[in-house]
C-alpha positions in Angstrom: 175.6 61.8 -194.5 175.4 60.1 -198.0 173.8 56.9 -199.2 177.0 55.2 -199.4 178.6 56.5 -196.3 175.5 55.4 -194.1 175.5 51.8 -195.8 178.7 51.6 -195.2 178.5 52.2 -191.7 175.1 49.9 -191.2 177.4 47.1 -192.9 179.6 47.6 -190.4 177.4 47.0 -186.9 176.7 43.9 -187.9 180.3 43.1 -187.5 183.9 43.6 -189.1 183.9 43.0 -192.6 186.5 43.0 -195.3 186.4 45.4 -198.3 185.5 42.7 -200.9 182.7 42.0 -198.0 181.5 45.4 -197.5 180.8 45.8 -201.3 179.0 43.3 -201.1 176.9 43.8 -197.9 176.4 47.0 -199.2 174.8 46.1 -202.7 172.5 43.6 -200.4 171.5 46.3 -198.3 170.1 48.5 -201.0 168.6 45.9 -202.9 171.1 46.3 -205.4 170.2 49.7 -205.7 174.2 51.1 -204.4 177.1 49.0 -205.9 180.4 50.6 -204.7 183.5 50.6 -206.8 186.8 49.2 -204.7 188.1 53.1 -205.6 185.0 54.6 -203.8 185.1 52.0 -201.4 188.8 52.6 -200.0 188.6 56.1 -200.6 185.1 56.3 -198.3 187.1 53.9 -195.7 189.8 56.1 -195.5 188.2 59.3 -194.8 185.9 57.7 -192.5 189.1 55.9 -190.9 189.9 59.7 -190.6 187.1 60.9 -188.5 187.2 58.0 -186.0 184.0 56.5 -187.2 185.9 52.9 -188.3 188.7 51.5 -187.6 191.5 48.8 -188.9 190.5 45.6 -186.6 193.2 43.7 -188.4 194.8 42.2 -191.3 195.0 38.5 -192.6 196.4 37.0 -195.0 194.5 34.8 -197.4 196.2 33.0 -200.5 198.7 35.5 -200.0 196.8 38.5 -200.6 196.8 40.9 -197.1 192.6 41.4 -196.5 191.8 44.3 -194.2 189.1 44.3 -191.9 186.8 46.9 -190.5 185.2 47.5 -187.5 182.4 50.6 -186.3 184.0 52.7 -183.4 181.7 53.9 -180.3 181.8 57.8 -182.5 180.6 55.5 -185.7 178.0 54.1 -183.8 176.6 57.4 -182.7 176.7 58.9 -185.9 175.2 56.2 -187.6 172.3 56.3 -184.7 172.1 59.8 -185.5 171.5 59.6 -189.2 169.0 56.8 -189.1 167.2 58.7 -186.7 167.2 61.8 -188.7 166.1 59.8 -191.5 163.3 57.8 -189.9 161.7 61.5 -189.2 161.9 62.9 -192.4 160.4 59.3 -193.9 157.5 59.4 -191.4 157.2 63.2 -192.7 156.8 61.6 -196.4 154.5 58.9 -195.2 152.3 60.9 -193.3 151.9 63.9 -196.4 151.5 60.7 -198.7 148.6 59.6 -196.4 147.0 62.8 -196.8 146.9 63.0 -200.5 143.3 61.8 -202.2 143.3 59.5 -204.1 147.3 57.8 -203.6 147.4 55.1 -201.6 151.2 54.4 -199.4 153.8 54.0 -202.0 152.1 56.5 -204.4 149.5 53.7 -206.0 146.4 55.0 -207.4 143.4 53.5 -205.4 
């Protein structure tokens, strides 16, 4: 799963979110670090609309402009589970080599 895709989803099981919001939950997610066009961002929704991981939970109108909200299906859930699990592994991998190197401290600081 890429970056984008799994901040997208952990956006999402906080709650249903707009687009605009979902940009923006994602760049506070990553620190600033992932900042997701509104062309990336519809194209990800769609695809991931697609494979039953999110779904349209409705559409309001706000100063006459139609915002679509987002919500995590049960299959989004999982998947997102899945990856963060995955992830968490291969991190503790990284922290436990990291640990094992002389003379780096966690975070690779010299000591």
């Amino acid at each position: 799963m890429r970056e984008p895709t799994f901040l997208i989803l952990t956006a999402l099981a906080a709650g249903t979110l707009h687009g605009y919001g979902l940009i923006q939950e994602v760049s506070e997610l990553s620190r600033g670090e992932v900042v997701l066009g509104a062309g990336t961002l519809y194209g990800a929704l769609d695809r991931l609309a697609e494979q039953g991981l999110i779904a349209v939970d409705r559409d309001e109108a706000v100063d006459g402009r139609l915002r679509r909200y987002y919500r995590l299906t049960d299959e989004g859930a999982a998947a997102l589970a899945t990856e963060a699990e995955r992830l968490r592994r291969h991190a503790a991998a990284a922290v436990d080599r990291l640990r094992g190197r002389s003379g780096l401290a966690f975070g690779g600081a010299s000591t």
